[in-house]
N, CA, C and O atoms as a CHARMM CRD file, in Angstrom:
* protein
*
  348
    1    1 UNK  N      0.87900  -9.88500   5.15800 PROA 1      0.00000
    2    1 UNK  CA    -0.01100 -10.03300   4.02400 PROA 1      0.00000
    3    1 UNK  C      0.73200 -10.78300   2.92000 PROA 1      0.00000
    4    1 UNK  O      1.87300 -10.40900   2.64800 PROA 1      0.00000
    5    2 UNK  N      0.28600 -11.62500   2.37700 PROA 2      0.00000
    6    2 UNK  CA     0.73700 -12.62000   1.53000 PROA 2      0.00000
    7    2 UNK  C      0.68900 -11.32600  -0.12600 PROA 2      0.00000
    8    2 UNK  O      0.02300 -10.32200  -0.37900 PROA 2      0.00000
    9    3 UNK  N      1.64000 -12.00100  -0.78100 PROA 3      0.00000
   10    3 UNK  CA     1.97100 -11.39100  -2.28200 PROA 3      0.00000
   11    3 UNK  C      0.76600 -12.37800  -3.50500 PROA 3      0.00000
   12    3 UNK  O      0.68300 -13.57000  -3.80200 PROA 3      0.00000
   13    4 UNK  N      0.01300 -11.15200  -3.92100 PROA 4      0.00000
   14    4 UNK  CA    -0.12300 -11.67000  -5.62700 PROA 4      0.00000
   15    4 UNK  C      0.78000 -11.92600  -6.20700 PROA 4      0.00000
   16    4 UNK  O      1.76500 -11.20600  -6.04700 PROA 4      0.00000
   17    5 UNK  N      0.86400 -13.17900  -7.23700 PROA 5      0.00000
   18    5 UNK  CA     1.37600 -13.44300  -8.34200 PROA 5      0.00000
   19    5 UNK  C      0.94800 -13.77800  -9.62200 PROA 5      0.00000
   20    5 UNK  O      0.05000 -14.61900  -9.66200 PROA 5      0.00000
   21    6 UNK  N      1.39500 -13.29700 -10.77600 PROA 6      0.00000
   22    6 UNK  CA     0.49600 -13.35500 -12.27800 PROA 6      0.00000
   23    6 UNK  C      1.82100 -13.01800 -13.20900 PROA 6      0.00000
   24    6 UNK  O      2.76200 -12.23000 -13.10900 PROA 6      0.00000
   25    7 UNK  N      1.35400 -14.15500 -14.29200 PROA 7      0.00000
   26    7 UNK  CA     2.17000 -14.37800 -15.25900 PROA 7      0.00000
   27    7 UNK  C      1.35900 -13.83900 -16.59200 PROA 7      0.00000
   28    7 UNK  O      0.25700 -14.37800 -16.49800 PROA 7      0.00000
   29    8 UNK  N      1.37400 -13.19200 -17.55300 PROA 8      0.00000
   30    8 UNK  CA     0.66600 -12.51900 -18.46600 PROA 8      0.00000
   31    8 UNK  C      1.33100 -12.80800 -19.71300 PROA 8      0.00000
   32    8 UNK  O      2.54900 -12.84600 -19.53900 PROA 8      0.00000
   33    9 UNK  N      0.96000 -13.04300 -20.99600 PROA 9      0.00000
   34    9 UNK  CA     1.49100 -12.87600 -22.11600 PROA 9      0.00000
   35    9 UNK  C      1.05500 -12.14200 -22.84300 PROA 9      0.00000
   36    9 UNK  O     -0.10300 -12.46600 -23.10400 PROA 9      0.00000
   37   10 UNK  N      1.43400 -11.07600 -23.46500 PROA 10     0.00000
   38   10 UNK  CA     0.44000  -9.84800 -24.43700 PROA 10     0.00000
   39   10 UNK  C      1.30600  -9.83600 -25.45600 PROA 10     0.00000
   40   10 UNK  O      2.50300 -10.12400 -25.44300 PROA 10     0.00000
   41   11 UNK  N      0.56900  -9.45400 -26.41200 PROA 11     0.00000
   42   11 UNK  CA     0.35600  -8.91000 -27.64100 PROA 11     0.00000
   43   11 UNK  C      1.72800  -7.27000 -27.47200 PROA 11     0.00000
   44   11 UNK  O      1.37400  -6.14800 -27.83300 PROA 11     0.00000
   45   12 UNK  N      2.47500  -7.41000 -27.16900 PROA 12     0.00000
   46   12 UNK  CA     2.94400  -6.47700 -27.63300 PROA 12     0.00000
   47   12 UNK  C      4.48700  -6.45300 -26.56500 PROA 12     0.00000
   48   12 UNK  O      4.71900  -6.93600 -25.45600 PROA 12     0.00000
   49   13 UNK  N      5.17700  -5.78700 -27.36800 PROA 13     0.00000
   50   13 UNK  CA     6.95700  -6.10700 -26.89600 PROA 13     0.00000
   51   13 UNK  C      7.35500  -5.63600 -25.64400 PROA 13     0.00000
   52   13 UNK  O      7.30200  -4.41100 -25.75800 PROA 13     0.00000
   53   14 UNK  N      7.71100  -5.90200 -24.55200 PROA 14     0.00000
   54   14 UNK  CA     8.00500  -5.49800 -23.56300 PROA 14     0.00000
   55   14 UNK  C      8.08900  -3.92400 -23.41400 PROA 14     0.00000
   56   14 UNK  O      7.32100  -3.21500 -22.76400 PROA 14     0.00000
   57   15 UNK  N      9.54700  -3.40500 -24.39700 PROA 15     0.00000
   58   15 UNK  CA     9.36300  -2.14100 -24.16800 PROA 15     0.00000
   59   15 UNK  C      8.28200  -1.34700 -24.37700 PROA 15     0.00000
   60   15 UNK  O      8.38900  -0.39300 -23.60600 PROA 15     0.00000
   61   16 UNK  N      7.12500  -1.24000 -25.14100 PROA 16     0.00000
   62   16 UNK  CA     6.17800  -0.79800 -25.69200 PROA 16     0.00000
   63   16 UNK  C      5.19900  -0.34800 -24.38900 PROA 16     0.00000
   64   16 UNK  O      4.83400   0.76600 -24.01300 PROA 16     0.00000
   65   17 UNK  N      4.96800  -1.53200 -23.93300 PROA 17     0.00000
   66   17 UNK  CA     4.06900  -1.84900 -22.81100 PROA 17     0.00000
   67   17 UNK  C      4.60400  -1.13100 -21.70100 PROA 17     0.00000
   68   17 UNK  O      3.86000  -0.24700 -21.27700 PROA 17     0.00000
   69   18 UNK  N      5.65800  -1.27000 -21.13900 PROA 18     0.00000
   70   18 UNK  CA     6.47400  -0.39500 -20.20900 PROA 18     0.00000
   71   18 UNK  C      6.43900   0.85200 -20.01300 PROA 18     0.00000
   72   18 UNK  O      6.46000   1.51600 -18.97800 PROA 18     0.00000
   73   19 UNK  N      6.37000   1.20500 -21.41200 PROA 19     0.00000
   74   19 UNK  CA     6.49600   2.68100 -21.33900 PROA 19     0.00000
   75   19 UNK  C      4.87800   3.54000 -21.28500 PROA 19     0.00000
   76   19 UNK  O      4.46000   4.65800 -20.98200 PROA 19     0.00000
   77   20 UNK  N      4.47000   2.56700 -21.65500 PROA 20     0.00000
   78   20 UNK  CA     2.57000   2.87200 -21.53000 PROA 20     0.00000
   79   20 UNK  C      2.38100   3.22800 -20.07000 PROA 20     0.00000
   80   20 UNK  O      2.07800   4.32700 -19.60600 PROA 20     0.00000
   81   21 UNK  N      2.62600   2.05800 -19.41600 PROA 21     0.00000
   82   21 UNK  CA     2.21900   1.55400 -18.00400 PROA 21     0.00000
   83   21 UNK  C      3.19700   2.85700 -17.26900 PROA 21     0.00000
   84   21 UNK  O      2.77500   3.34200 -16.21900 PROA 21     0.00000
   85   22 UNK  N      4.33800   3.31800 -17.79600 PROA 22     0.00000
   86   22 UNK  CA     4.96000   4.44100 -17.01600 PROA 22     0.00000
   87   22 UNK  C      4.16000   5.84800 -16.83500 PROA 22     0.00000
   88   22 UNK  O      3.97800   6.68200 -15.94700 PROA 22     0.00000
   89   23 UNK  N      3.66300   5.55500 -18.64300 PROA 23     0.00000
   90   23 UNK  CA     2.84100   7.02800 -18.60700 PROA 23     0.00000
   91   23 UNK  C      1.64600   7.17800 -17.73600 PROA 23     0.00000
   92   23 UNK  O      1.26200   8.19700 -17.16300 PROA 23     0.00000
   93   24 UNK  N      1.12700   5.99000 -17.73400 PROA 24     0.00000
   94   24 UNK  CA    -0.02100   6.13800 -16.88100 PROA 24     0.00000
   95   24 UNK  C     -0.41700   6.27400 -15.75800 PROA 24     0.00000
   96   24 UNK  O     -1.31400   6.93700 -15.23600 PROA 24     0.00000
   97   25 UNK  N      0.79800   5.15600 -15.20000 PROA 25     0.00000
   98   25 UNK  CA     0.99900   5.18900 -13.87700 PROA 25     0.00000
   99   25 UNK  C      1.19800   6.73500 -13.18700 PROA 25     0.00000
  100   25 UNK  O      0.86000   7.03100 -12.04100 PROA 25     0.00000
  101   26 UNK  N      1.80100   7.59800 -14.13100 PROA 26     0.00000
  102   26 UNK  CA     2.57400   8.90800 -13.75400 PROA 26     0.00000
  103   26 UNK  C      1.49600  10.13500 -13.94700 PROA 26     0.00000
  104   26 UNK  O      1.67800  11.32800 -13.70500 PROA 26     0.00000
  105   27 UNK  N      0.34500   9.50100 -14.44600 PROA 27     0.00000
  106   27 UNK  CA    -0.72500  10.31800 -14.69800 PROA 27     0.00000
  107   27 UNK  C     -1.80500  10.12200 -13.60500 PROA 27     0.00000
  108   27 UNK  O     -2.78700  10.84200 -13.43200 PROA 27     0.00000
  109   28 UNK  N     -1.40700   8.87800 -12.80700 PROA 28     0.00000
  110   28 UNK  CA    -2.58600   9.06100 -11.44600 PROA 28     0.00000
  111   28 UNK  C     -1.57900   9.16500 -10.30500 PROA 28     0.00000
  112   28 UNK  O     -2.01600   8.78100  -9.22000 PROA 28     0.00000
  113   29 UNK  N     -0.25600   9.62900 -10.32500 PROA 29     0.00000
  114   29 UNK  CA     0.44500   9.90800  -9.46400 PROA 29     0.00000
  115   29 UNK  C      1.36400   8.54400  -8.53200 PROA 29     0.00000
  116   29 UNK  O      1.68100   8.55100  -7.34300 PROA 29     0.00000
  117   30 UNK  N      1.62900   7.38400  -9.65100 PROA 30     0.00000
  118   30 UNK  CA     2.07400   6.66200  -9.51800 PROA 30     0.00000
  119   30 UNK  C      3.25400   6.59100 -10.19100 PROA 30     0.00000
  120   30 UNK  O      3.33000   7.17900 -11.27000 PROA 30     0.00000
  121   31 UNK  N      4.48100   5.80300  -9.64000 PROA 31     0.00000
  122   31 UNK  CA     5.55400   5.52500 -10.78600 PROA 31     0.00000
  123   31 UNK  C      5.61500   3.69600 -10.72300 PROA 31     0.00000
  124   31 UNK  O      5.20700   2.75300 -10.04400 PROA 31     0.00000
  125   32 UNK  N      6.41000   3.99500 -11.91900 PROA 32     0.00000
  126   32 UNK  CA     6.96700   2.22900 -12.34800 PROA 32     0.00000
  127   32 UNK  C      8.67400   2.68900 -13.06400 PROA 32     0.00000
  128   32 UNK  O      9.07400   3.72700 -13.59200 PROA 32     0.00000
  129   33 UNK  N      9.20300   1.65600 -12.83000 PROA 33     0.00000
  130   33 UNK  CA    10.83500   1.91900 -13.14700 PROA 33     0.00000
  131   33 UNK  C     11.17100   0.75500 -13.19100 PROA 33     0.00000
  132   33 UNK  O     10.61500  -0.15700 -12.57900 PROA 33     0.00000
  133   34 UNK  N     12.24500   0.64000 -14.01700 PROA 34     0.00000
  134   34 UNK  CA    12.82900  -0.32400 -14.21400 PROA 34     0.00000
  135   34 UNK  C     13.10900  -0.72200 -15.82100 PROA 34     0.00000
  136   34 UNK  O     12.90500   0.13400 -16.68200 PROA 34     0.00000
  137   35 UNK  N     13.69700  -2.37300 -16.26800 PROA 35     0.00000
  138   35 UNK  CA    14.42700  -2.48800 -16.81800 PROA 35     0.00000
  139   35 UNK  C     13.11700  -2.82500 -17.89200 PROA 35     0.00000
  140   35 UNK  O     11.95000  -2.88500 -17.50400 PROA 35     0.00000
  141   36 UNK  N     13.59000  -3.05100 -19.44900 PROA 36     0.00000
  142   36 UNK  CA    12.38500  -3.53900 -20.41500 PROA 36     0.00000
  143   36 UNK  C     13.43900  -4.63600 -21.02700 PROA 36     0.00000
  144   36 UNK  O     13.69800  -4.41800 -22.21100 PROA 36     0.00000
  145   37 UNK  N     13.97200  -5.55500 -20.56300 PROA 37     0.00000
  146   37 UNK  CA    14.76800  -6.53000 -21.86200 PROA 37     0.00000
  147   37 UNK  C     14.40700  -7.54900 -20.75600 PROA 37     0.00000
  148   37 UNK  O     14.17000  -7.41500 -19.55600 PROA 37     0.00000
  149   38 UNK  N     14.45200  -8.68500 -21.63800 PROA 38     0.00000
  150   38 UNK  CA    14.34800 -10.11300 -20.78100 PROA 38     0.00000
  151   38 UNK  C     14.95700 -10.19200 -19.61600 PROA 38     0.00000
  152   38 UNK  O     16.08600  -9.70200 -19.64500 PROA 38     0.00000
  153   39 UNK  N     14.67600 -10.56600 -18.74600 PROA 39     0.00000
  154   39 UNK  CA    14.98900 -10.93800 -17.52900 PROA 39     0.00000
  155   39 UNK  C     15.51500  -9.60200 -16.66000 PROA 39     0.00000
  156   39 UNK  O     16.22300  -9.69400 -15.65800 PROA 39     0.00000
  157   40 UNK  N     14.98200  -8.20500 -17.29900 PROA 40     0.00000
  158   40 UNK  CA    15.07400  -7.49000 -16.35300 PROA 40     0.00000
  159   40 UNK  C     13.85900  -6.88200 -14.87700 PROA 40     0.00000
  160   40 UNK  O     12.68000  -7.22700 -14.80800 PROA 40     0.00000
  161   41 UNK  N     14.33500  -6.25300 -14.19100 PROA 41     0.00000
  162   41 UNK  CA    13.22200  -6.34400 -13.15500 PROA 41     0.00000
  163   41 UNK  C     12.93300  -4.77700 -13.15300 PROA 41     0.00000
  164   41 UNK  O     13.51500  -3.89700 -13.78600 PROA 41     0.00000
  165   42 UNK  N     11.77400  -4.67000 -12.18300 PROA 42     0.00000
  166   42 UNK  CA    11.21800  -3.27800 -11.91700 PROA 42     0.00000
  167   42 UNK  C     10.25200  -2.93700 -10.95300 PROA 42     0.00000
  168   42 UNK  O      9.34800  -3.75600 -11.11700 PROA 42     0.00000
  169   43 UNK  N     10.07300  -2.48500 -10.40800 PROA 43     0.00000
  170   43 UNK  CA     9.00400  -1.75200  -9.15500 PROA 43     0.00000
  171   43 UNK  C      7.92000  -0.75100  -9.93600 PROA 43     0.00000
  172   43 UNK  O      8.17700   0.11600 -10.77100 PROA 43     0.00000
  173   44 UNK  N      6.73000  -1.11900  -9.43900 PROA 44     0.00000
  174   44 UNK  CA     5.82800   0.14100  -9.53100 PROA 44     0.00000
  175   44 UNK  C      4.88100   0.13400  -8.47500 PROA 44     0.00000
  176   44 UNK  O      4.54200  -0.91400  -7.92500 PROA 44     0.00000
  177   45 UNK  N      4.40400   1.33200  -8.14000 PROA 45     0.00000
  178   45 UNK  CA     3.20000   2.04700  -6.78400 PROA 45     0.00000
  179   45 UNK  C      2.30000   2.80600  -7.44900 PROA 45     0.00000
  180   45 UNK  O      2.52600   3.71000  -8.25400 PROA 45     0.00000
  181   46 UNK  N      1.26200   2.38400  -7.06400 PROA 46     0.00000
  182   46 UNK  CA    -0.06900   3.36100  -7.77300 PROA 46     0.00000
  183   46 UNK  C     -1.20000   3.47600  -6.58100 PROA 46     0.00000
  184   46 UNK  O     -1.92600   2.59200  -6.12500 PROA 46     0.00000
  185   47 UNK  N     -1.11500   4.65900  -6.28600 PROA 47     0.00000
  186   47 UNK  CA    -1.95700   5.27900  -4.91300 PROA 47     0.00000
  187   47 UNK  C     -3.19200   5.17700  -5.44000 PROA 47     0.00000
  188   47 UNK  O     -3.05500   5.40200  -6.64300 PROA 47     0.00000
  189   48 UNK  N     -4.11200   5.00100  -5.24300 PROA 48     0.00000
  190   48 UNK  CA    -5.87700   4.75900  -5.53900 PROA 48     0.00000
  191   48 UNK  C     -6.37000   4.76300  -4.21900 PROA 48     0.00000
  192   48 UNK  O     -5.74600   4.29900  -3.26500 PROA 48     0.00000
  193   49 UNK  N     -7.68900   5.37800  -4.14200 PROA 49     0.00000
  194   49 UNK  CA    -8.61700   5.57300  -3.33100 PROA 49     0.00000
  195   49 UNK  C     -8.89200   4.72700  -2.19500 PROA 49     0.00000
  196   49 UNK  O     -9.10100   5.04700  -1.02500 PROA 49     0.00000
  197   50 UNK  N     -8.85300   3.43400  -2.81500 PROA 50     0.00000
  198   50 UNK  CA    -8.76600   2.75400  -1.78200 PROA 50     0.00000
  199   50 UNK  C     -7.74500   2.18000  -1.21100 PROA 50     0.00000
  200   50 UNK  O     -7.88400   1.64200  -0.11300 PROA 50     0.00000
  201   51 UNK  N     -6.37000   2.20200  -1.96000 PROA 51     0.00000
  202   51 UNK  CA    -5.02500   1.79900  -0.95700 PROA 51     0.00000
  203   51 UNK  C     -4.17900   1.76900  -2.19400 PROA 51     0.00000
  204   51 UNK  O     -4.51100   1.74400  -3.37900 PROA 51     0.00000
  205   52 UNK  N     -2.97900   1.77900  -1.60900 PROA 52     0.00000
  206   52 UNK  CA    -2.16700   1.75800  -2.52200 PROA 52     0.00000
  207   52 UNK  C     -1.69300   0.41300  -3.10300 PROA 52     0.00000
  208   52 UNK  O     -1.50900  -0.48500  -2.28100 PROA 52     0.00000
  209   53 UNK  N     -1.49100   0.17200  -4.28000 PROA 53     0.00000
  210   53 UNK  CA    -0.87300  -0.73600  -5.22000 PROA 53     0.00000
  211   53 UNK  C      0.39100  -1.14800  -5.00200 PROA 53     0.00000
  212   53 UNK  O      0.37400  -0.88400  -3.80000 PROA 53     0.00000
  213   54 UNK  N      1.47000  -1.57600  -5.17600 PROA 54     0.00000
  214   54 UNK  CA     2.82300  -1.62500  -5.17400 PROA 54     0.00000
  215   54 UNK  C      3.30900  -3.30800  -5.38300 PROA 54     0.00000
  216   54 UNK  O      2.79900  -4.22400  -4.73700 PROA 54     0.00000
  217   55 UNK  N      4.33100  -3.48200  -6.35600 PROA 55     0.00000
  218   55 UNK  CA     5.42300  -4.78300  -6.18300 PROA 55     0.00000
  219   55 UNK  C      6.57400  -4.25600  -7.46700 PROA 55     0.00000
  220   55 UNK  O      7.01100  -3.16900  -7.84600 PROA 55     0.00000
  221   56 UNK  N      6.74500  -5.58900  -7.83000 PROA 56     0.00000
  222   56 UNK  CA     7.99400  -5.88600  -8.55500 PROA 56     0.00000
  223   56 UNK  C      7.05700  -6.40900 -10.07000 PROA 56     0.00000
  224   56 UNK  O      5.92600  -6.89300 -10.12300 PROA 56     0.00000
  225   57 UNK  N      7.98400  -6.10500 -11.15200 PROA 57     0.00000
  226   57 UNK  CA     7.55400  -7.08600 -12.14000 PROA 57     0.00000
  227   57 UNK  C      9.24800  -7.24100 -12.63700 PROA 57     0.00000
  228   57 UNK  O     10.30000  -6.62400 -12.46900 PROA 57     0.00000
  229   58 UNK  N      8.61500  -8.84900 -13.56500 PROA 58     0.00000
  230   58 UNK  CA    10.27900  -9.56700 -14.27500 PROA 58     0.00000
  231   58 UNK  C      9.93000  -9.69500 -15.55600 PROA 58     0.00000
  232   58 UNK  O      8.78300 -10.09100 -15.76200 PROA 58     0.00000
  233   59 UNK  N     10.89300  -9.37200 -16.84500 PROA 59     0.00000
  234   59 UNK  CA    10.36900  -9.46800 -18.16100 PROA 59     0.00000
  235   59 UNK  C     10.76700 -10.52600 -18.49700 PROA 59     0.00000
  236   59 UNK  O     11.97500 -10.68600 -18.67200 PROA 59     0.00000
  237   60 UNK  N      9.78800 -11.64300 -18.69900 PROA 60     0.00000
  238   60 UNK  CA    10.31700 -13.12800 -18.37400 PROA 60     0.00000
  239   60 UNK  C     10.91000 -13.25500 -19.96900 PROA 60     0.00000
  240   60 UNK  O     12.00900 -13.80200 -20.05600 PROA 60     0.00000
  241   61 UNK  N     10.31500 -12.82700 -21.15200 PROA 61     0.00000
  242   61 UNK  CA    10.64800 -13.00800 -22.06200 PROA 61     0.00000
  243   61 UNK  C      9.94800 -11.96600 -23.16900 PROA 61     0.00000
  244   61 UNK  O      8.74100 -11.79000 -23.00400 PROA 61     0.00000
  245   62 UNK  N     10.60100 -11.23700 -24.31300 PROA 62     0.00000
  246   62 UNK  CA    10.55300 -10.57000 -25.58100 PROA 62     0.00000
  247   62 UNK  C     10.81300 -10.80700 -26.58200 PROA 62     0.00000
  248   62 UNK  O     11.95900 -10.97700 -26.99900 PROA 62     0.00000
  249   63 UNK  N      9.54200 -10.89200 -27.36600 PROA 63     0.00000
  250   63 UNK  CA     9.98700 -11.35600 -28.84000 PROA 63     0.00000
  251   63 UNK  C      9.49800  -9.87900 -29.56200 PROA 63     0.00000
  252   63 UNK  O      9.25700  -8.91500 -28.83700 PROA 63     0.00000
  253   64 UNK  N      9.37600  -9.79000 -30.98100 PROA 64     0.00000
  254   64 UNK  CA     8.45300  -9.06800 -31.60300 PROA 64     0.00000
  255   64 UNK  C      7.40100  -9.23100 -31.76100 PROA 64     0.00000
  256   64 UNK  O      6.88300 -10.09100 -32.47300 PROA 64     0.00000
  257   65 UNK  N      6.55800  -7.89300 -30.69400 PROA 65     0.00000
  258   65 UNK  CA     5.42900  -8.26600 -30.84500 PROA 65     0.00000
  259   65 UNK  C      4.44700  -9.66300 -30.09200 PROA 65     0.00000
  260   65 UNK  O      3.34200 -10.14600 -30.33900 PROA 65     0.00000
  261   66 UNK  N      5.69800  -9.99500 -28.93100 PROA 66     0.00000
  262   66 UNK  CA     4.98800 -10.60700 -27.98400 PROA 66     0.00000
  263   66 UNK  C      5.80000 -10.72100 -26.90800 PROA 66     0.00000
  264   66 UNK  O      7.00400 -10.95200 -27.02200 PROA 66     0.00000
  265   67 UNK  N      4.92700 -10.49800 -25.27900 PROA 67     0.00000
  266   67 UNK  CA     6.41600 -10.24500 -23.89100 PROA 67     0.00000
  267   67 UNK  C      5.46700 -11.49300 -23.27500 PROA 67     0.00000
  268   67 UNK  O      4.34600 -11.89200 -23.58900 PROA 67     0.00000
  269   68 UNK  N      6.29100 -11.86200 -22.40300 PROA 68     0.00000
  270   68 UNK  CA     5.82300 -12.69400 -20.95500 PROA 68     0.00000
  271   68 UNK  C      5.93400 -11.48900 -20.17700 PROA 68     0.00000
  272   68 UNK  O      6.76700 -10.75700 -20.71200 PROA 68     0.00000
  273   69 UNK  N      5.43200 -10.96200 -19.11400 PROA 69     0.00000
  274   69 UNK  CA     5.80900 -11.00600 -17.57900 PROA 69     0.00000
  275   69 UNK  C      5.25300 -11.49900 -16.72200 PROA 69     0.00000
  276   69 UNK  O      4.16500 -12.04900 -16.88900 PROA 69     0.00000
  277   70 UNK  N      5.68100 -11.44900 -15.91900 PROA 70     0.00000
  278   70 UNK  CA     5.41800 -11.44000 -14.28600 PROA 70     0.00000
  279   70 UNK  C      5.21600 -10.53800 -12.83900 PROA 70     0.00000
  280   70 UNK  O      6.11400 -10.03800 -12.16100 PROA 70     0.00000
  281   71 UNK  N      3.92800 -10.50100 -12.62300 PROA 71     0.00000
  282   71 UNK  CA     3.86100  -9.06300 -12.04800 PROA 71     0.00000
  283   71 UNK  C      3.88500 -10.06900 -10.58700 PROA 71     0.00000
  284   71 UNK  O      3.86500 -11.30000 -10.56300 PROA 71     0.00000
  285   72 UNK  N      3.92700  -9.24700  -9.56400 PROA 72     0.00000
  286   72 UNK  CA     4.16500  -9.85000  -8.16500 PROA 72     0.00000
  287   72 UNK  C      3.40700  -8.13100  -7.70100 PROA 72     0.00000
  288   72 UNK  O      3.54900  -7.15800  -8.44100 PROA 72     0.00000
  289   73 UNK  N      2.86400  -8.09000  -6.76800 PROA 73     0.00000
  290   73 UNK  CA     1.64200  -7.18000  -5.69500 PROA 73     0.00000
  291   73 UNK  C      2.09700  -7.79300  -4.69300 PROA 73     0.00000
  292   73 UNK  O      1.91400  -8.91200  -4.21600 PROA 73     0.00000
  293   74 UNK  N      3.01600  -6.48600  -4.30700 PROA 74     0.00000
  294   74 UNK  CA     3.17100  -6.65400  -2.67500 PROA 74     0.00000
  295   74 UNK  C      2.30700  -5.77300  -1.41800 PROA 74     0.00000
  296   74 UNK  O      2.06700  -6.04200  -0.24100 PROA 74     0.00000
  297   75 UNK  N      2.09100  -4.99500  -2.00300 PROA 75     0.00000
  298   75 UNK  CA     1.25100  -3.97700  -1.04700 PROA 75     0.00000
  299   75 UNK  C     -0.19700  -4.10600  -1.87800 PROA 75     0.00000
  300   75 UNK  O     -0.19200  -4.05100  -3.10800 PROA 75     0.00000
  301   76 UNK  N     -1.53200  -4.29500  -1.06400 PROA 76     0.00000
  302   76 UNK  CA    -2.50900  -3.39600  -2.09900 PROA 76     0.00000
  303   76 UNK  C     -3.55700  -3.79400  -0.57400 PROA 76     0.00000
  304   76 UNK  O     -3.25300  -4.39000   0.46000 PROA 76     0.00000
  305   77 UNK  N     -4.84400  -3.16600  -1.02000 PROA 77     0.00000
  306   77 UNK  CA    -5.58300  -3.05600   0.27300 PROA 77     0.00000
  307   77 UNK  C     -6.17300  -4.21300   0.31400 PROA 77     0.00000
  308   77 UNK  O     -6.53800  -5.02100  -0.53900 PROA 77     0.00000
  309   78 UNK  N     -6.22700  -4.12600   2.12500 PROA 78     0.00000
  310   78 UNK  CA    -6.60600  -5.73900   2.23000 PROA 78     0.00000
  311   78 UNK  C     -7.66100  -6.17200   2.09200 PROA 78     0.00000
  312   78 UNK  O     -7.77700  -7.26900   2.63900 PROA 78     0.00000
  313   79 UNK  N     -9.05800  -5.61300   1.30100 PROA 79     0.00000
  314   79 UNK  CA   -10.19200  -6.12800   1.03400 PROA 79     0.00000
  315   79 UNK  C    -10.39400  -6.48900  -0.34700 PROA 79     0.00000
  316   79 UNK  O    -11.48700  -6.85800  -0.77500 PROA 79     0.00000
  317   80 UNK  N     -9.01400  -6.35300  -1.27400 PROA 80     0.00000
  318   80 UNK  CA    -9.43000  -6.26300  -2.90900 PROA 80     0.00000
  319   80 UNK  C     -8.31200  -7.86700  -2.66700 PROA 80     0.00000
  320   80 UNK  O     -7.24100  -7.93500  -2.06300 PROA 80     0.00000
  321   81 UNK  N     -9.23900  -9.22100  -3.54500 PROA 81     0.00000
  322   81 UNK  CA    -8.47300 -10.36100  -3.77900 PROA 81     0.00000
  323   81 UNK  C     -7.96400 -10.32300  -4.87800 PROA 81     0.00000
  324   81 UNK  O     -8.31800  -9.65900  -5.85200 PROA 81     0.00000
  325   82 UNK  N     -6.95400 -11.16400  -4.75400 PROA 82     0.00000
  326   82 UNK  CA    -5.50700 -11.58100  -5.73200 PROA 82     0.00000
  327   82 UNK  C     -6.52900 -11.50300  -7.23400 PROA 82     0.00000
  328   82 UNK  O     -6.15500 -11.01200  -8.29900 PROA 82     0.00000
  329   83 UNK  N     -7.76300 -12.07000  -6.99000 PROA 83     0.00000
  330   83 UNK  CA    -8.32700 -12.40900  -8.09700 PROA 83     0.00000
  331   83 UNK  C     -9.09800 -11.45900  -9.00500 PROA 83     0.00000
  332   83 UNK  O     -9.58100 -11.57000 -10.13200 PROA 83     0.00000
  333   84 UNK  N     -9.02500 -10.30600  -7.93400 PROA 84     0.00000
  334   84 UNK  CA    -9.92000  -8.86600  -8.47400 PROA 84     0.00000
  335   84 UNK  C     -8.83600  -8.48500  -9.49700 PROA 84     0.00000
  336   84 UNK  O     -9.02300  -8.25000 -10.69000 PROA 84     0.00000
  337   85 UNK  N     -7.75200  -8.46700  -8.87200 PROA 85     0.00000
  338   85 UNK  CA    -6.52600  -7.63100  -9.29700 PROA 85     0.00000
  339   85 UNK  C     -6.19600  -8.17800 -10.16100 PROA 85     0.00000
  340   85 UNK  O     -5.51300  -7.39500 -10.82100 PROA 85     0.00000
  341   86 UNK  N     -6.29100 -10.02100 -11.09500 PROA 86     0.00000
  342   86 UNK  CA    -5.94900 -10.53200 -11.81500 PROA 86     0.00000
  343   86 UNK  C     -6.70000  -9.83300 -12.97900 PROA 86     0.00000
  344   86 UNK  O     -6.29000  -9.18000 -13.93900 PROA 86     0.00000
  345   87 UNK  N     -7.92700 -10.19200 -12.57000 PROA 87     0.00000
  346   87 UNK  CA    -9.10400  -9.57000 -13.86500 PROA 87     0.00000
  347   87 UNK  C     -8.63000  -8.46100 -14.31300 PROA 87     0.00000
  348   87 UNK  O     -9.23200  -7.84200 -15.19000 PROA 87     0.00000
């Protein structure tokens, strides 16, 4: 199965966002780990009903109050497209 890839820029500082996405993830019985400074990396898995989620993300860049990343989906079920998952 081929990997999603998506590059995102938000409104808000790497670490901020990280730690959101930890809580949440950890609230549907998923984790995410990893680094929050530029160019660090990280894994997260999020089990859902219909298959599980899973890759890598890279914090391409942090300013105040604005991150790049890069999420990469290596696992997710094979009927949901790259493009569902973008939206």
């Amino acid at each position: 199965m081929s990997s999603c890839q998506f590059d995102f820029s938000l409104s808000v500082e790497a670490a901020s966002l990280l730690r959101a996405l930890r809580a949440d993830f950890a609230r549907f019985g998923g984790t995410a780990s990893g680094e929050e400074v530029p160019g660090g990396f990280g894994e997260f898995s999020l089990p859902t009903p219909l298959g599980t989620f899973s890759g890598t993300y890279e914090v391409l860049a942090s300013t105040p109050g604005v991150c790049t990343i890069r999420i990469e989906v290596d696992e997710k079920p094979m009927f949901i497209p790259c493009s569902a998952i973008e939206e």
